[in-house]
C-alpha beads as a LAMMPS data file, in Angstrom:
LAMMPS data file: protein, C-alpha beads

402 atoms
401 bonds

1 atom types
1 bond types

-500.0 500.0 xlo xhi
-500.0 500.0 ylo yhi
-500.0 500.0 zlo zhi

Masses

1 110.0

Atoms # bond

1 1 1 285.457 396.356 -109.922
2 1 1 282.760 397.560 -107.946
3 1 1 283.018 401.387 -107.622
4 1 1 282.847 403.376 -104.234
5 1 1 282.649 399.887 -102.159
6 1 1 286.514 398.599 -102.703
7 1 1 289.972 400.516 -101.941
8 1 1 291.784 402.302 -104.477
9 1 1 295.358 401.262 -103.572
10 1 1 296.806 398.300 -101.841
11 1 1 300.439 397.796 -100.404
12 1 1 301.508 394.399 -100.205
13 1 1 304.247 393.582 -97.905
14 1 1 305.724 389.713 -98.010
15 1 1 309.671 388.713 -97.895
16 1 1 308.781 385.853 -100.037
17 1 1 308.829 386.569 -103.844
18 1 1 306.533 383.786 -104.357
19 1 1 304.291 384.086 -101.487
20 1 1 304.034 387.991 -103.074
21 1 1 303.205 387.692 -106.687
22 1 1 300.598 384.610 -105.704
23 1 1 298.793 387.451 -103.183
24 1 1 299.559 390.425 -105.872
25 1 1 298.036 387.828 -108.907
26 1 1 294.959 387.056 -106.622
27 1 1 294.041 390.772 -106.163
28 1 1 294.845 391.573 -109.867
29 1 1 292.015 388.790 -110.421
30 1 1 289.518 390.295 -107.933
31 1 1 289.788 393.487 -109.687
32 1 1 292.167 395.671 -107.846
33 1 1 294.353 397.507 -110.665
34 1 1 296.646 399.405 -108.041
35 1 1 298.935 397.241 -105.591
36 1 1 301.882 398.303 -104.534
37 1 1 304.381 395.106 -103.565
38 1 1 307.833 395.227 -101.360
39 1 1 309.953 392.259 -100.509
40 1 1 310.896 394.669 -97.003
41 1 1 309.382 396.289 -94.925
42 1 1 311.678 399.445 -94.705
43 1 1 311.120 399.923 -98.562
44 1 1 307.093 400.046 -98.447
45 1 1 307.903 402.739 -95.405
46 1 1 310.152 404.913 -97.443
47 1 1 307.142 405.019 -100.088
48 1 1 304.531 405.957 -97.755
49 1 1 307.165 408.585 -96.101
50 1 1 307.586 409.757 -99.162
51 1 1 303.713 410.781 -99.846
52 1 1 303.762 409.661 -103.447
53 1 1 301.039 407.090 -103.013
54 1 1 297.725 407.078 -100.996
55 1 1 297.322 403.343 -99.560
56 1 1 294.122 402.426 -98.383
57 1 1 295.112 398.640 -97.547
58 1 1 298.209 397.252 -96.378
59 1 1 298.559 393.390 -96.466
60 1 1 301.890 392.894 -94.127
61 1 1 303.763 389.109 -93.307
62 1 1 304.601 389.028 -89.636
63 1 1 307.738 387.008 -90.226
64 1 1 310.338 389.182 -92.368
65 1 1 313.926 389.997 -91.935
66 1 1 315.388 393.210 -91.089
67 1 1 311.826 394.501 -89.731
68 1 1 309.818 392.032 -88.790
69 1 1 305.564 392.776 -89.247
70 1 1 304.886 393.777 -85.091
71 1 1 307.493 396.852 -85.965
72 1 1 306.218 397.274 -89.207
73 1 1 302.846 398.108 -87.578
74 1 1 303.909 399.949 -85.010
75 1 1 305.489 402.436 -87.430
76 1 1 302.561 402.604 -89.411
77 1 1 301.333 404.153 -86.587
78 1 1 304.275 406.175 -85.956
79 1 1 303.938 407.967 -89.216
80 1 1 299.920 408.471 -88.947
81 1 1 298.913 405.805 -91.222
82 1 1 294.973 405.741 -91.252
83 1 1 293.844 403.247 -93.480
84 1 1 292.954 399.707 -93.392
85 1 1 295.082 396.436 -92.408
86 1 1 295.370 392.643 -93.017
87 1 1 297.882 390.748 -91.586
88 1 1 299.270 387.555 -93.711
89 1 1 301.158 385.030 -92.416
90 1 1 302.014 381.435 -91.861
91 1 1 302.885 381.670 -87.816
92 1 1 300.859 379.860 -85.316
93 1 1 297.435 381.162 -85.533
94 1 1 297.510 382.393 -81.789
95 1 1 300.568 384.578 -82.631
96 1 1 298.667 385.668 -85.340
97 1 1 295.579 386.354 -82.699
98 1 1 297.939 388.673 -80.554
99 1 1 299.340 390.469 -83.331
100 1 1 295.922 391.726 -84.348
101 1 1 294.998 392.313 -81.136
102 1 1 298.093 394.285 -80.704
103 1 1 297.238 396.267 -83.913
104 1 1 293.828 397.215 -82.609
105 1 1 295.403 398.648 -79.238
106 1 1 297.314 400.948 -80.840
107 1 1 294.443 401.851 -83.158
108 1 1 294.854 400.558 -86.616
109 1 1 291.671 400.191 -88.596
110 1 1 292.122 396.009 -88.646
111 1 1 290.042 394.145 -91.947
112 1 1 291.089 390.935 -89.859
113 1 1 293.658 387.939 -90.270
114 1 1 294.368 385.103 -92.752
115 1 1 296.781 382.198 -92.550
116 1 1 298.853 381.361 -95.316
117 1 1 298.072 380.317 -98.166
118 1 1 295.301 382.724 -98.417
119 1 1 292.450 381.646 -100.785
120 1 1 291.198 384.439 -103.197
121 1 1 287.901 384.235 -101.602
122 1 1 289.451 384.714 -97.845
123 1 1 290.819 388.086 -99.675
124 1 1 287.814 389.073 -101.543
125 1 1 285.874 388.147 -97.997
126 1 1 288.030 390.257 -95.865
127 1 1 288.174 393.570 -98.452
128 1 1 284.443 393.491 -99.517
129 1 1 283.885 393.623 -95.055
130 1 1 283.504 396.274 -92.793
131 1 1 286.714 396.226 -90.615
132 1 1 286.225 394.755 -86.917
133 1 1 286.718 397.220 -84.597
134 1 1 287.848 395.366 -81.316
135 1 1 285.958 396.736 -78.305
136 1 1 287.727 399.376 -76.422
137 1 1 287.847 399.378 -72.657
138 1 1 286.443 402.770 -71.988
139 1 1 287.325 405.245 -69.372
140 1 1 285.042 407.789 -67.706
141 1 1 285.153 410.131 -65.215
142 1 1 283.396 408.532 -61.914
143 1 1 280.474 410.223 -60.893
144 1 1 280.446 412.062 -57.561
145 1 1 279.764 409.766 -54.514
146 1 1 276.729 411.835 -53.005
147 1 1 275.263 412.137 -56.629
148 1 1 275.052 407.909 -57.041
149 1 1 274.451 408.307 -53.206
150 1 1 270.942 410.343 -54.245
151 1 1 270.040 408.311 -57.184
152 1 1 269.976 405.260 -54.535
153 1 1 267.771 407.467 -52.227
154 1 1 265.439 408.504 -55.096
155 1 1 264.711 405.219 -56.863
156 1 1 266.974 406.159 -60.352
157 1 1 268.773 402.473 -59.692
158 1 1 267.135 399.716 -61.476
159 1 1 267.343 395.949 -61.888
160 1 1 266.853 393.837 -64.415
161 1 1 267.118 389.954 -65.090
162 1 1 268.636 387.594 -67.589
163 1 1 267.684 384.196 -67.295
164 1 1 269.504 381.055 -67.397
165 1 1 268.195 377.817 -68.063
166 1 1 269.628 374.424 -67.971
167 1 1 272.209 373.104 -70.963
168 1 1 271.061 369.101 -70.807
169 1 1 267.073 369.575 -70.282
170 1 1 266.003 373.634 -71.302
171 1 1 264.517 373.720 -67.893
172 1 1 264.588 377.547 -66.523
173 1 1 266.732 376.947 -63.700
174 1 1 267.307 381.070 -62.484
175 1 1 267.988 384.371 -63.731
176 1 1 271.096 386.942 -62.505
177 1 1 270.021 390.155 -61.329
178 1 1 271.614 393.137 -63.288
179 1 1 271.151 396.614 -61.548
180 1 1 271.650 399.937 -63.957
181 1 1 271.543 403.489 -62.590
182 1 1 269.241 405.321 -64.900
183 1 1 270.915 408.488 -64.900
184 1 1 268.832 411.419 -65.867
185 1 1 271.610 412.567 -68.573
186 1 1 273.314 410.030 -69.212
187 1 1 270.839 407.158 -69.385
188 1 1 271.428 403.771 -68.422
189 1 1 274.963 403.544 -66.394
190 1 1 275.804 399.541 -65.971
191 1 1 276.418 398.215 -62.640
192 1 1 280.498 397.377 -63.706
193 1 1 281.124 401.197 -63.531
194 1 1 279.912 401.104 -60.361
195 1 1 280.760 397.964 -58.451
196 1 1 284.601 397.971 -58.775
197 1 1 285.358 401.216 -58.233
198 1 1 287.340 402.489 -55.352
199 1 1 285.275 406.089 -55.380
200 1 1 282.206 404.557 -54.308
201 1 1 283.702 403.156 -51.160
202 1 1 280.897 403.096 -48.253
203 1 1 278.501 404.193 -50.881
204 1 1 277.657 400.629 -52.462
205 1 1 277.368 399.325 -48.994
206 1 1 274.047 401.607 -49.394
207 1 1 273.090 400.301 -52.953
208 1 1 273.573 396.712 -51.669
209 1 1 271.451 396.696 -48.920
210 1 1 268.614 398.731 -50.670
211 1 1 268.227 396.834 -53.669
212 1 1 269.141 392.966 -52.368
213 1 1 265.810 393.034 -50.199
214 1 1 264.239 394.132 -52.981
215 1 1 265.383 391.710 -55.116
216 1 1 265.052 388.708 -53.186
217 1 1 261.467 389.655 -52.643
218 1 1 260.925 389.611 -56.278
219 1 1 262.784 386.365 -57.001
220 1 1 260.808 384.296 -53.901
221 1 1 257.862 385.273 -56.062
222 1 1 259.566 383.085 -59.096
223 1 1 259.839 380.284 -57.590
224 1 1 257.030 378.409 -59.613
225 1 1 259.407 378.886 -62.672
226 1 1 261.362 375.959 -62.224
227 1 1 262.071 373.405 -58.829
228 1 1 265.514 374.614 -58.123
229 1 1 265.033 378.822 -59.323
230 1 1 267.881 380.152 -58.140
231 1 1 268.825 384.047 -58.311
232 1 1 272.522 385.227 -59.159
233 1 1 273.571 388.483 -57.076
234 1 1 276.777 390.295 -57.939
235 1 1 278.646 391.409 -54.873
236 1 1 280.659 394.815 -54.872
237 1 1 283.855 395.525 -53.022
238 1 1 281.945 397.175 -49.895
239 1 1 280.036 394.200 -49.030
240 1 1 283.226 391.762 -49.241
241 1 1 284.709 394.618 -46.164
242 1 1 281.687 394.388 -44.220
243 1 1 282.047 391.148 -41.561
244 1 1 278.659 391.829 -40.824
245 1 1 277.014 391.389 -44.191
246 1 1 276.370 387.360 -44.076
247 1 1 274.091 388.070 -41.451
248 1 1 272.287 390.957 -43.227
249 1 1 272.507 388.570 -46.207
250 1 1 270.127 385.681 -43.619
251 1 1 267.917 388.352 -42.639
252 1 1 266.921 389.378 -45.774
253 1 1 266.328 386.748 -47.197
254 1 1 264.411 385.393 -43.907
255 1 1 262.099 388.438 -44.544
256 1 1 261.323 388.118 -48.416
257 1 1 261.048 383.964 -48.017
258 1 1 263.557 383.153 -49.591
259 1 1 265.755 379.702 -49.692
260 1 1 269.705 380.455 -48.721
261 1 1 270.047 377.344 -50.549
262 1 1 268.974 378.985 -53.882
263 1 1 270.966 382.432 -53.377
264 1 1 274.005 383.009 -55.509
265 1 1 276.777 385.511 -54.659
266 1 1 278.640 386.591 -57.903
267 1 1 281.671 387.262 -56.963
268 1 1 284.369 389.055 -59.836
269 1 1 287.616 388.829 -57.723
270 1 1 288.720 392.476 -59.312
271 1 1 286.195 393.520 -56.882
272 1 1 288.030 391.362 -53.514
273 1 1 289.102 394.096 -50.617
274 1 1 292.998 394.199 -50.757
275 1 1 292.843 392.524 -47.180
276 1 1 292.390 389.508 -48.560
277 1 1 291.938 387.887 -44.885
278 1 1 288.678 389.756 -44.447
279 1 1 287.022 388.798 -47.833
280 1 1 288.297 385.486 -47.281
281 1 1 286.551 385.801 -43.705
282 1 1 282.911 387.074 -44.811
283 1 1 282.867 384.645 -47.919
284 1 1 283.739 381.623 -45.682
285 1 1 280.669 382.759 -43.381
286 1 1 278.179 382.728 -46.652
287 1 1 279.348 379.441 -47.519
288 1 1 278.587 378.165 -44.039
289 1 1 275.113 379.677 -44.710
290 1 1 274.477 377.113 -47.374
291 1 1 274.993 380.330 -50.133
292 1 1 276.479 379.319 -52.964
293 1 1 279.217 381.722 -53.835
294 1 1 280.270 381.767 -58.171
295 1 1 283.261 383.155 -59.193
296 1 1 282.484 385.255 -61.905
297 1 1 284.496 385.588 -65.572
298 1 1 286.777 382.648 -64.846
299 1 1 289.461 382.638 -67.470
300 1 1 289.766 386.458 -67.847
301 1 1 291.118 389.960 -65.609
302 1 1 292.070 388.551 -62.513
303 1 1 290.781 385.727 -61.957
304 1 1 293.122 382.423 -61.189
305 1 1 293.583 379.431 -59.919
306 1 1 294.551 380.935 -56.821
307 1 1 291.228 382.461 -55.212
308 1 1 289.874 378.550 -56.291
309 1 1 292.769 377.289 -53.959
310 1 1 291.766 379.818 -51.323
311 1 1 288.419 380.923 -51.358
312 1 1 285.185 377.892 -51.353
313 1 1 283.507 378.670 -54.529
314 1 1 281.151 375.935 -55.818
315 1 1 279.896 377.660 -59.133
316 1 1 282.261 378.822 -62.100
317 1 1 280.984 381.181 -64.487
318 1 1 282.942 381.020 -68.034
319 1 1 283.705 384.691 -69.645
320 1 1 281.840 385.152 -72.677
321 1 1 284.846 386.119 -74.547
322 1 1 285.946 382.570 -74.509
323 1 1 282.436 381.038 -74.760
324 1 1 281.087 382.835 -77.863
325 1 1 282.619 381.857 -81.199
326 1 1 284.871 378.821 -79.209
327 1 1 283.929 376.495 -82.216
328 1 1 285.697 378.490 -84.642
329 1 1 288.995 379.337 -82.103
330 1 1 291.006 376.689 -80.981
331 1 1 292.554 378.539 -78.423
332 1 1 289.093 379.696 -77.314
333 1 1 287.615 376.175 -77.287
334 1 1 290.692 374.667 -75.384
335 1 1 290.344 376.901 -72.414
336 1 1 286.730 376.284 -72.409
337 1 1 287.314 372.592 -72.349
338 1 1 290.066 373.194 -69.535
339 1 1 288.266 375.331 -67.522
340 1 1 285.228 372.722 -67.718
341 1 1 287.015 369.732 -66.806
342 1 1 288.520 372.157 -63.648
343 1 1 285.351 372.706 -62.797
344 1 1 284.459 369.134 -62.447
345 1 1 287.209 368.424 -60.664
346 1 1 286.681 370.439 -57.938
347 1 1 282.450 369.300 -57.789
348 1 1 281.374 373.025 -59.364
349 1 1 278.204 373.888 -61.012
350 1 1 279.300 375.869 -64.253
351 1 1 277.790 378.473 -66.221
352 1 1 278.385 379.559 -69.738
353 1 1 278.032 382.924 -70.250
354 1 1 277.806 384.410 -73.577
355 1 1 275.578 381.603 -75.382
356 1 1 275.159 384.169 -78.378
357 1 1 273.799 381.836 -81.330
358 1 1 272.501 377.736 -81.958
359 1 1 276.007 377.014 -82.226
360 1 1 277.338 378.412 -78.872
361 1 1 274.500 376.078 -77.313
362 1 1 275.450 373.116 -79.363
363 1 1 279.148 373.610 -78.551
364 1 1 279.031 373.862 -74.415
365 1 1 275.801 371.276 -74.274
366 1 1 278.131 369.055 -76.031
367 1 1 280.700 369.955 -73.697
368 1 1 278.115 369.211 -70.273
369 1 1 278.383 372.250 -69.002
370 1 1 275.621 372.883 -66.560
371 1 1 274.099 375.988 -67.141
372 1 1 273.818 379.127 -70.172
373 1 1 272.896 382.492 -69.783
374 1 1 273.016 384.823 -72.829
375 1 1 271.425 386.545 -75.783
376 1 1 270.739 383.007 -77.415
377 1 1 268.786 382.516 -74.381
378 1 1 267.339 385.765 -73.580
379 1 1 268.445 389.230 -72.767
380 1 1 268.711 390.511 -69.189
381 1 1 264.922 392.065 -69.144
382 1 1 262.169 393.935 -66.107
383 1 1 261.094 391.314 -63.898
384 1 1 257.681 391.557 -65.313
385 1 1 258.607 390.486 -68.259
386 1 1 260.257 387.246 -67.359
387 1 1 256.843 384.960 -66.981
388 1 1 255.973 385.946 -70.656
389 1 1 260.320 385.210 -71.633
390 1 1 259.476 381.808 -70.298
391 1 1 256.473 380.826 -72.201
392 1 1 258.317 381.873 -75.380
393 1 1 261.305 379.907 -74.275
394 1 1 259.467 376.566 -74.183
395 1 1 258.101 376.591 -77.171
396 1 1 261.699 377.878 -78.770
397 1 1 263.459 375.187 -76.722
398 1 1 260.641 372.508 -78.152
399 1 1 261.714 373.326 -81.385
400 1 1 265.153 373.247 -81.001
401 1 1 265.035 369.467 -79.844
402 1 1 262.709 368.013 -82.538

Bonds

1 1 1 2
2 1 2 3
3 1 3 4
4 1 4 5
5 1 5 6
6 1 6 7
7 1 7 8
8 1 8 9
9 1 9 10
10 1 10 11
11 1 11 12
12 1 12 13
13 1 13 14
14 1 14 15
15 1 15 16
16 1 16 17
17 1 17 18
18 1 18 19
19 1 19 20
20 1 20 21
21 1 21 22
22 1 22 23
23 1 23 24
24 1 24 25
25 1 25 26
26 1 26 27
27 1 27 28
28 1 28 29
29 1 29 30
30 1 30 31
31 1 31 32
32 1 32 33
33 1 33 34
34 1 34 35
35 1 35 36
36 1 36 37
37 1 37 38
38 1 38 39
39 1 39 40
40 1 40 41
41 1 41 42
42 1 42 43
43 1 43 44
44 1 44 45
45 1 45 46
46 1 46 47
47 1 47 48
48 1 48 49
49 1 49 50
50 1 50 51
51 1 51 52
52 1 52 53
53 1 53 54
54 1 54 55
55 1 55 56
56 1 56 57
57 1 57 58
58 1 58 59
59 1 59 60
60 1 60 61
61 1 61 62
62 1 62 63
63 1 63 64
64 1 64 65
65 1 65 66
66 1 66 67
67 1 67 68
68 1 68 69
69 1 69 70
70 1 70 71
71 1 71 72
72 1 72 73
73 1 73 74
74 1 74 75
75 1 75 76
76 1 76 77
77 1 77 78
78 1 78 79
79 1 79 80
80 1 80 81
81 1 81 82
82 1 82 83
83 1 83 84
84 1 84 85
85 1 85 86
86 1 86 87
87 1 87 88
88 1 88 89
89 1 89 90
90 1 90 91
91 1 91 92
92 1 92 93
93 1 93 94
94 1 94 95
95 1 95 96
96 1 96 97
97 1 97 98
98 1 98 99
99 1 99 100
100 1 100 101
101 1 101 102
102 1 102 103
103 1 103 104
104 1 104 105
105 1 105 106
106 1 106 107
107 1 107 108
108 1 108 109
109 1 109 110
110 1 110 111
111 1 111 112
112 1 112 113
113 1 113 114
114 1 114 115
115 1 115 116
116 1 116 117
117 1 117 118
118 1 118 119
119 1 119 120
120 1 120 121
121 1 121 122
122 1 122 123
123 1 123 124
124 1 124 125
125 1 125 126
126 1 126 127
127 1 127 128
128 1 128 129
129 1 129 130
130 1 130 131
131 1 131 132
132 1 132 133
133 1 133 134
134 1 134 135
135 1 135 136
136 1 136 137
137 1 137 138
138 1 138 139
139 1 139 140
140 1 140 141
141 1 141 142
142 1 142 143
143 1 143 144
144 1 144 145
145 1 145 146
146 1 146 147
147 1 147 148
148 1 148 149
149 1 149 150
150 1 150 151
151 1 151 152
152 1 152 153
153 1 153 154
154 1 154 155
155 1 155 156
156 1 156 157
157 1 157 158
158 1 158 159
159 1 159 160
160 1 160 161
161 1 161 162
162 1 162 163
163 1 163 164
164 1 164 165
165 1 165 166
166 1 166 167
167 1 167 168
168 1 168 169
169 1 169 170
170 1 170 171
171 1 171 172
172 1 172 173
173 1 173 174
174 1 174 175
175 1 175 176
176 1 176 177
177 1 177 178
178 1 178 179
179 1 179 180
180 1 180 181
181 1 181 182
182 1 182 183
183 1 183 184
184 1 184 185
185 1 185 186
186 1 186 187
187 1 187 188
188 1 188 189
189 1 189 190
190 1 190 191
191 1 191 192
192 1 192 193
193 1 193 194
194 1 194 195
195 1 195 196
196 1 196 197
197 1 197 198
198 1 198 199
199 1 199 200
200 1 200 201
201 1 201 202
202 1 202 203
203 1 203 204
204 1 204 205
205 1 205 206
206 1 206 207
207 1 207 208
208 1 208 209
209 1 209 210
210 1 210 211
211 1 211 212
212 1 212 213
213 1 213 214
214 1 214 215
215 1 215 216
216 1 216 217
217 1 217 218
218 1 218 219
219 1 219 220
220 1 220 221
221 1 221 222
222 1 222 223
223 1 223 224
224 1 224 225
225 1 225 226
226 1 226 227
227 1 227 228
228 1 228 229
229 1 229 230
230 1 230 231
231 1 231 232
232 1 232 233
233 1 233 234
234 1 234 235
235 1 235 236
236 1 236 237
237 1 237 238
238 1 238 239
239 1 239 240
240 1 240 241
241 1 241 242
242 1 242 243
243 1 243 244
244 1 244 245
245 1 245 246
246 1 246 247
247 1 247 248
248 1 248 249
249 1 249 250
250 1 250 251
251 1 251 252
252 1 252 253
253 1 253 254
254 1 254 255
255 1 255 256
256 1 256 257
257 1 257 258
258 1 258 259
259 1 259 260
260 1 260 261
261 1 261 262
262 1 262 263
263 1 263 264
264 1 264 265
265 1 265 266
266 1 266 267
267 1 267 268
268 1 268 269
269 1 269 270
270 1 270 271
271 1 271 272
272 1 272 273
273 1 273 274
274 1 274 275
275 1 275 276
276 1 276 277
277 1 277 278
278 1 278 279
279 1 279 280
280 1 280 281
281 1 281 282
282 1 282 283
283 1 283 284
284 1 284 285
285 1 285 286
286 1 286 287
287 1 287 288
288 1 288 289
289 1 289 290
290 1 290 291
291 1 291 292
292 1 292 293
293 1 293 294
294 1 294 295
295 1 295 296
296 1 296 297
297 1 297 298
298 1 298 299
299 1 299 300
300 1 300 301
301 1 301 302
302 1 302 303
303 1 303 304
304 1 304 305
305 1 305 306
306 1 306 307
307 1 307 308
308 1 308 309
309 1 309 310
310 1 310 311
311 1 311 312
312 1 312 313
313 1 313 314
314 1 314 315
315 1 315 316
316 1 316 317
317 1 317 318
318 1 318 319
319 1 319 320
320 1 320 321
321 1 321 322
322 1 322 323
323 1 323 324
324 1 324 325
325 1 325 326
326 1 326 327
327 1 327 328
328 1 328 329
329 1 329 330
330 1 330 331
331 1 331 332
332 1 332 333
333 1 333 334
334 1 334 335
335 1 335 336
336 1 336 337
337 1 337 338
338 1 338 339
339 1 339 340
340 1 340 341
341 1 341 342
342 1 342 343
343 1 343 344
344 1 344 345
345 1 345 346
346 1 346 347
347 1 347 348
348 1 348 349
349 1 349 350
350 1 350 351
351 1 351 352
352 1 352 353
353 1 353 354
354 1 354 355
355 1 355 356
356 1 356 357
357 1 357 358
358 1 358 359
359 1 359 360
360 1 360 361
361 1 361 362
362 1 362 363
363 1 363 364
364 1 364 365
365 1 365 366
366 1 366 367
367 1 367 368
368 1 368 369
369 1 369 370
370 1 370 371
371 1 371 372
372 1 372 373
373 1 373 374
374 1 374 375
375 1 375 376
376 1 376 377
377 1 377 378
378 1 378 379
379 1 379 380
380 1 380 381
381 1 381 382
382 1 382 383
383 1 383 384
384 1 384 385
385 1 385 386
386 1 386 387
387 1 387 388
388 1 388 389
389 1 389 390
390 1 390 391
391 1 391 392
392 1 392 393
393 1 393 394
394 1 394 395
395 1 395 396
396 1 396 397
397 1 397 398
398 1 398 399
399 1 399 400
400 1 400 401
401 1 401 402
């Protein structure tokens, strides 16, 4: 055994006697000398109430009589268990998706999931790896509305640009513009801290109409990049209240040059006013403009099939969490495929975002969706850098097609 990298102890908790000495044999062969193994749950609880054994890793079943594995977890966490956790079992993978998820909520330090039967090199795979923390959904305290009101005033908001380029040909075919308050203590603040929140009320209608000029003025300058460069512009909840803002959306672009036809309004529908008559009103109006209005991370928070009844999107914009990895996840991969096909449906332009690696491209060209944007691509960057981004990416995407 390799010292100081595996756990001492290991519980083992399976209501199969079988199922349990197979899973106790394979870790005896990978060199752990110290598993503990219960046929119940409520027995491998009395041990660790007890305090006679220090577990680092507890493998648990999800399907077992009496106490079934959910409860079994959740009073692990009842009695301050803090060390590491595999869950085991033969249910339906996506059952065995939420239960992990449901472990990481309530903070259990998760190595990950296996399906039964579990090879010894799944095992050895998931104890020799760091455990996966699942990202947290953080919570701060908003900043006060005159202080994000200054940094607009004194130029501490900044934007950059990730591109997105064409699935079926590489062509560059725009970028979406990501704004960042660069906060003198607390460095970069995204925009999503910002945009959705109800504090900031009157306040973004200020940060919209200072940095969209801006913006647009930069973009018209881009337009040499590719023969449909088109710009992606995420709306907040102050400019879907303001009936005036399609026609402060025409001037602007009027004044920097800019084609209506190649302006897109990101729209995440967390961010839609609660009177749902007056979004519907001012996004109606864009529309008419010849804007093209995206709804943005389809498939995840609120979005539904609902605001593509109501409201006249013509671009869908898949959430990364589905897009990345949807090779290896069915359930993944079958909502891409669904939300796709939807898409064509109803004539929309889609976008993948979240094209992370080769295979993520192979996976949604494959699939003829329209557009990617993501790290695989290139990462949202300063304006100037983008002409230098696309030189690189022409001779990456030459490669790539050999």
């Amino acid at each position: 055994m390799e010292q100081g990298t595996q756990p001492r102890k290991i519980l083992v908790v399976d209501d199969e006697p079988f199922v349990l000495k197979v899973l106790v044999r394979q870790l005896t062969q990978l060199g752990y000398e110290e598993i503990l193994s219960y046929e119940h749950a409520q027995d491998a609880l009395a041990v660790l109430e007890r305090g006679d054994h220090s577990v680092d890793v507890v493998f648990t079943d999800l399907q077992m009589p009496g106490m079934d594995g959910v409860e079994f977890l959740r009073q692990l966490v009842q009695r301050g268990y803090d060390g590491q956790v595999v869950l085991i079992s033969g249910e339906d993978a996506r059952i065995l998706k939420s239960a992990e998820k449901l472990a990481y909520s309530r903070g259990l330090r998760v190595l990950g999931s296996l399906s039964k039967p579990a090879t010894r090199e799944q095992l050895r795979r998931h104890l020799h790896g760091a455990e996966r923390p699942e990202p947290a959904s953080e919570t701060h305290t908003p900043y006060p509305p005159e202080e994000l009101r200054n940094a607009i005033a004194t130029g501490q908001i900044v934007t950059c640009y990730q591109p997105q380029v064409a699935l079926a040909t590489g062509e560059i075919v725009g970028v979406e513009a990501m704004i960042g308050w660069q906060h003198p203590r607390d460095g970069l603040v995204p925009a999503d801290r910002l945009l959705a929140s109800e504090h900031y009320y009157g306040v973004l209608n200020d940060l919209t109409r200072t940095m969209l000029p801006r913006t647009l003025e930069q973009a018209a300058r881009w337009q040499t990049l590719g023969d449909d460069f088109r710009i992606g512009i995420n709306l907040s909840m102050d400019d879907l209240a303001a009936l005036d803002f399609p026609d402060f959306i025409v001037d602007a672009a009027a004044r920097a040059h800019f084609p209506l036809s190649r302006l897109v309004l990101e729209i995440n529908v967390a961010r839609m006013t609660r009177d749902r008559l007056l979004s519907l009103d001012v996004l109606t109006r864009l529309r008419l403009k010849r804007i093209s209005l995206l709804i943005d991370d389809f498939g995840a928070g609120q979005s539904s099939l609902a605001h593509l009844r109501d409201v006249p999107f013509d671009e869908l914009k898949l959430d990364g969490g589905f897009v990345h990895g949807a090779s290896r996840d069915p359930s993944r991969d079958a909502i891409v495929k669904a939300s796709l096909l939807l898409a064509r449906q109803l004539n929309m332009r889609t976008v993948a975002q979240g094209i992370d690696d080769l295979e993520d491209w192979t996976v949604l060209r494959d699939l003829s969706c329209d557009v990617a944007q993501g790290s695989f691509v290139g990462a949202p960057m300063p304006g100037e850098a983008l002409a230098q981004w696309a030189l690189t990416w022409a001779a990456r995407y030459a490669a790539l097609v050999r």
